[in-house]
C-alpha positions in Angstrom: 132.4 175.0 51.2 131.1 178.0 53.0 127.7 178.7 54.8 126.8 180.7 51.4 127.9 178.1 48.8 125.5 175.4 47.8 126.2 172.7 45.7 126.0 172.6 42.3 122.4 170.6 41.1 122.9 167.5 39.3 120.7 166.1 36.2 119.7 163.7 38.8 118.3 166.6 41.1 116.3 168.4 37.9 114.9 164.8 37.4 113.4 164.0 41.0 111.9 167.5 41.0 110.5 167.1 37.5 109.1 163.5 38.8 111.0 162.1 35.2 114.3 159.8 34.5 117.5 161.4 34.1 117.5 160.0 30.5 114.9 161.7 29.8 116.0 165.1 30.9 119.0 164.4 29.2 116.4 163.8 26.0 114.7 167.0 26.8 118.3 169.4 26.9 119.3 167.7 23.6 116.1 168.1 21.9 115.2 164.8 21.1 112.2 165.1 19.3 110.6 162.0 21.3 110.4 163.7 24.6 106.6 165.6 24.6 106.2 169.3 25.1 104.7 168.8 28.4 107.7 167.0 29.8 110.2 169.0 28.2 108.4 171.9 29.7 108.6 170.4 33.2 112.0 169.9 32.8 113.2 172.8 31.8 110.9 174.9 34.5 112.7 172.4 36.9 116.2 173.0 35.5 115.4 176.8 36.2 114.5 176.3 39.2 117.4 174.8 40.5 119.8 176.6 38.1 121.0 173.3 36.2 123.5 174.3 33.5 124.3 171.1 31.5 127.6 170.2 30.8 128.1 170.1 27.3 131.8 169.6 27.4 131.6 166.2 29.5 128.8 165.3 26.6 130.4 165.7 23.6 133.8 164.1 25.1 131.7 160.9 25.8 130.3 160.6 22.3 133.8 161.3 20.9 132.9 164.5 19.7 133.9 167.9 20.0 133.0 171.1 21.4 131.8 174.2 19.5 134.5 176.6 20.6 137.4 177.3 18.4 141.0 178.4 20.2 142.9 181.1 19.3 146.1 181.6 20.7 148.2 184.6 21.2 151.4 185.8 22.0 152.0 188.8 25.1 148.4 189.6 26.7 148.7 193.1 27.1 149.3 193.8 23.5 146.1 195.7 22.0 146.6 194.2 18.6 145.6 190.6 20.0 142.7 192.0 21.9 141.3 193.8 18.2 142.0 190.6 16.3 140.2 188.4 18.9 137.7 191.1 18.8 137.2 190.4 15.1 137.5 186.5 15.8 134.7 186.3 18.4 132.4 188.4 15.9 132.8 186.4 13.0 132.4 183.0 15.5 129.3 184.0 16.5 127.5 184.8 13.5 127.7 180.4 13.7 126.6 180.6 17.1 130.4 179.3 17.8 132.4 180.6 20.5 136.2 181.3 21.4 138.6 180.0 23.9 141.8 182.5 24.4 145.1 181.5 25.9 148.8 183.3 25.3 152.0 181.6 24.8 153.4 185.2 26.5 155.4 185.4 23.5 157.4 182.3 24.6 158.3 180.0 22.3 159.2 177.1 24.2 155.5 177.2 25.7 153.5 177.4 22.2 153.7 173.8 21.8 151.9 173.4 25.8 149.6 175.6 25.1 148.2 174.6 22.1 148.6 170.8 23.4 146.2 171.7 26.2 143.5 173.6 24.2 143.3 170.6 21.8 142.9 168.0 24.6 139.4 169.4 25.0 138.6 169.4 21.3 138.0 172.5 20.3 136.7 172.7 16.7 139.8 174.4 15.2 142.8 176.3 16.4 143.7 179.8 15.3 147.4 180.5 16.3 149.8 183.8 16.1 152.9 181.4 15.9 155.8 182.4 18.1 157.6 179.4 18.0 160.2 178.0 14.8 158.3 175.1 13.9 154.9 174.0 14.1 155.3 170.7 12.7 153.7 169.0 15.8 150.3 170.1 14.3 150.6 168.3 11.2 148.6 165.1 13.0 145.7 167.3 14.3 145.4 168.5 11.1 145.4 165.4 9.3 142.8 164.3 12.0 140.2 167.1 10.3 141.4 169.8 12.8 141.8 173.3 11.0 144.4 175.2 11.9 144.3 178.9 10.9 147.9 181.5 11.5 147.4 185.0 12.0 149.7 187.6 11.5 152.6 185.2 11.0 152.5 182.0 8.7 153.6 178.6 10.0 156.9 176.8 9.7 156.5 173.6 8.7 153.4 173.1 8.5 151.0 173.4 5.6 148.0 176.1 7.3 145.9 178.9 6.0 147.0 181.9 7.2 146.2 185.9 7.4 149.1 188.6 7.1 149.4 192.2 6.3 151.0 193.5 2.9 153.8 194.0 5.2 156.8 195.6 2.7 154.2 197.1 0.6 153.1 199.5 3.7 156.7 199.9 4.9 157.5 200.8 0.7 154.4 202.8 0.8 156.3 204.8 4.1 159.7 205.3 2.5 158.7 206.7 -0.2 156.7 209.2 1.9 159.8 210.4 3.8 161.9 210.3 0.4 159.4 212.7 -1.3 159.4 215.4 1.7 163.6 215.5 1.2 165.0 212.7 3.4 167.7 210.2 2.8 169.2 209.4 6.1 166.2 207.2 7.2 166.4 205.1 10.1 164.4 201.8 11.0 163.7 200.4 14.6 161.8 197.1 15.8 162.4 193.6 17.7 162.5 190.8 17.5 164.8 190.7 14.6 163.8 187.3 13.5 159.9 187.4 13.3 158.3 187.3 9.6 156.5 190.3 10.0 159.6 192.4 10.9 161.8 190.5 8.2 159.3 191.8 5.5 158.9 194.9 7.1 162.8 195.3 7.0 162.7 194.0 3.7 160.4 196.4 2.3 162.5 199.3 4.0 165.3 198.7 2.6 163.8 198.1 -1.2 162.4 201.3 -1.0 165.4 202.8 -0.3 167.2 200.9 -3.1 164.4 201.9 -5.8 165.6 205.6 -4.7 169.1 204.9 -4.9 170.1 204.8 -1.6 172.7 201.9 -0.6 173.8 203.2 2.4 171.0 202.0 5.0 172.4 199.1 6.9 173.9 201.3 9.1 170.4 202.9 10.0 169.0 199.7 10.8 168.6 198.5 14.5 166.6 195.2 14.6 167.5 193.7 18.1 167.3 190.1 18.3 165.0 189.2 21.5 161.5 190.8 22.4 163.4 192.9 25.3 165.4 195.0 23.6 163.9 198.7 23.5 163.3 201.2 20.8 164.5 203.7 23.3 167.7 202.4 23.1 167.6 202.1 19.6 166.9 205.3 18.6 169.7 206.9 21.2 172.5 204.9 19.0 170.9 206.1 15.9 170.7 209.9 17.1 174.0 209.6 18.6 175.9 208.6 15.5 177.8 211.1 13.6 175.6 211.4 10.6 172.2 210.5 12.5 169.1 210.0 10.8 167.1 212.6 9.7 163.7 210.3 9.7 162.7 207.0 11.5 160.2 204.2 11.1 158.9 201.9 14.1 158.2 198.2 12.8 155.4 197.7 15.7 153.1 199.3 17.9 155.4 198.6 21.0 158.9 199.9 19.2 156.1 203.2 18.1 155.5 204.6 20.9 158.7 203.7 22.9 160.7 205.3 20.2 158.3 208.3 19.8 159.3 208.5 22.9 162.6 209.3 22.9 162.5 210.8 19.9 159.9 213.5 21.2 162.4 214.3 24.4 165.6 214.3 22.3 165.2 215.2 18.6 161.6 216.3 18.1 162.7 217.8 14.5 163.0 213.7 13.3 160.1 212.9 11.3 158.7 209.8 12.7 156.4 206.9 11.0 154.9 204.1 13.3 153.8 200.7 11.8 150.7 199.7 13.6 148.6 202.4 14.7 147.9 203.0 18.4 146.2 204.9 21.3 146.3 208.7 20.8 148.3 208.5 17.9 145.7 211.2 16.6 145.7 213.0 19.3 149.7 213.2 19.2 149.7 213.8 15.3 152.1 210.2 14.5 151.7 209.3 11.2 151.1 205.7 11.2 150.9 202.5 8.5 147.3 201.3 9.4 145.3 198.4 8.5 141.9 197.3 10.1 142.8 194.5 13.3 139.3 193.7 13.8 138.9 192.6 9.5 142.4 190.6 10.6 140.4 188.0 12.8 137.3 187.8 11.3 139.4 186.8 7.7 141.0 183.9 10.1 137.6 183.1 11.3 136.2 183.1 7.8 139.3 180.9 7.1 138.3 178.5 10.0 134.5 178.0 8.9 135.4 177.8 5.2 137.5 174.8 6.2 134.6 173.2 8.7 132.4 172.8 5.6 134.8 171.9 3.1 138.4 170.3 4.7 139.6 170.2 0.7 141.8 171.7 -1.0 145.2 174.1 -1.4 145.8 176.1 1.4 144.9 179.9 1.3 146.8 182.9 2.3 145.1 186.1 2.6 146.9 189.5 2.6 145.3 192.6 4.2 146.2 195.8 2.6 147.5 199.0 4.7 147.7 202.3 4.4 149.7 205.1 5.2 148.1 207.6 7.5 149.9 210.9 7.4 149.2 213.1 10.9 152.3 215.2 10.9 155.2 213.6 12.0 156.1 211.9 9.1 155.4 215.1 6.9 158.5 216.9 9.1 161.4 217.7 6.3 165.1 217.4 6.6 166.8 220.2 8.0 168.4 221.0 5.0 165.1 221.1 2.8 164.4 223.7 0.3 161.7 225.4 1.8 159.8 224.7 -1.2 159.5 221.0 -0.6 155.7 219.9 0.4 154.8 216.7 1.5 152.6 214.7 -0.8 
């Protein structure tokens, strides 16, 4: 400890400088009603004084109890779509007066399972979880010991949870069709990892749409890498270097948006372009985009979470956020051999 540290005070040191027992300071923080106004008074003037935080942790662990924080665990940290849905999280929390603990798997798999191991051993009140990993069985006994557990984005597997998504193939439908009424046919679709539920729906919704307009054809348009570091970039070079290349493209994600707008705007600008996910100076850049609301994402999962704290019964819920298409520009772009007639809707 250096010169300018001091130690931490004690409940024993807010009791000998409010001349009382450390029971009954303890009394006073909980607000036991026995403890008089005078002393409480004195204790907490004392407890300023000497800038006594209790521990509330080390108290409720004691009694067996649990805290009155609720994790929520995310996959890569420097994604903006876990910072908007914690955003919603913390908001809904703390209408409560509940808080929220945030830790990342990195988009590991093998470490969901660790990290979600350590957030329960100090008994947090629930556990909200983006699941990355294939199976989250291993929750099934904290559940079953009251624990709610709440999945964003993804549903479990396994594992019988409330959970959050998007209306993932209706947005992706709702896409297609836009680049099928401006003359396109040739449509391509980028996004990893492959085998993540919100990019298998996604995918699945692409290629529906592209059935319902009788195009049968699309498989070879698809490029849906199977790890996390595969890039759009590269994705959208194979696509444009085919023979008959795409004449439009869809991102699945924010990341494979603007890594393939990208490329796309150095090497083909003329490709229209359709991002799932909106992002940063997407506006600004005119990228039409399939939106939904990130912040209304986590405060549904927190609603989930506090619905289940006052009553543990009964089926579990999913709940589906709608999107919506948000046409800038780039998704408006015809095929080159348009009629000039044709106007986007």
């Amino acid at each position: 400890m250096t010169a300018e540290q001091q130690a931490r005070a004690t409940l024993a040191d807010v009791a000998r400088l409010a001349g009382v027992s450390a029971k009954t300071v303890s009394r006073a923080m909980s607000g036991d009603g026995s403890v008089s106004e005078v002393t409480r008074e004195r204790v907490m003037t004392a407890a300023k004084r000497l800038r006594f935080r209790p521990n509330t942790l080390a108290r409720n662990l004691r009694h067996g109890g649990v805290t009155n924080s609720v994790a929520f665990v995310i996959g890569d940290i420097t994604n903006p779509f876990y910072f908007n849905v914690a955003a919603g999280i913390e908001r809904e929390l703390a209408t409560k007066g509940m808080t929220m603990l945030l830790a990342t798997t990195d988009d590991a798999p093998g470490s969901e399972a660790v990290v979600v191991d350590a957030l329960l051993a100090q008994r947090v009140r629930a556990l909200i979880i983006v699941p990355i990993a294939k199976d989250q069985s291993y929750l099934e006994g904290e559940r079953q010991l009251g624990t709610p557990v709440v999945c964003v984005d993804r549903p479990a597997h396994h594992l019988v949870a409330d959970s959050v998504v998007l209306q993932n193939r209706l947005g992706i439908e709702e896409a297609v069709r836009s680049l099928i009424a401006v003359g396109h046919r040739k449509i391509g679709f980028v996004c990893s990892p492959a085998e993540l539920y919100t990019h298998q729906e996604r995918l699945l919704g692409y290629r529906s749409a592209l059935l319902e307009a009788g195009i049968t054809d699309s498989r070879r348009y698809e490029r849906l890498e199977p790890v996390l570091g595969a890039t759009a970039e590269e994705s959208v070079r194979e696509l444009l270097a085919l023979d008959d290349p795409p004449t439009a493209i869809i991102a699945g994600n924010n990341r494979a948006s603007t890594a393939a707008w990208r490329e796309l705007f150095n090497r083909s600008p003329r490709v229209a372009f359709i991002g799932f996910d909106d992002f940063e100076f997407a506006d600004t850049l005119g990228i039409s985009v399939v939106a939904y609301d990130p912040i209304e994402l986590g405060r549904e999962a927190a609603r989930l979470v506090l619905a289940r704290l006052d009553d543990p019964s009964g089926p579990p819920r999913q709940i589906e956020l709608p999107t919506h298409l948000i046409r800038r520009g780039s998704g408006e772009v015809p095929p080159p051999d348009a009629p000039d007639s044709t106007i986007a809707p």
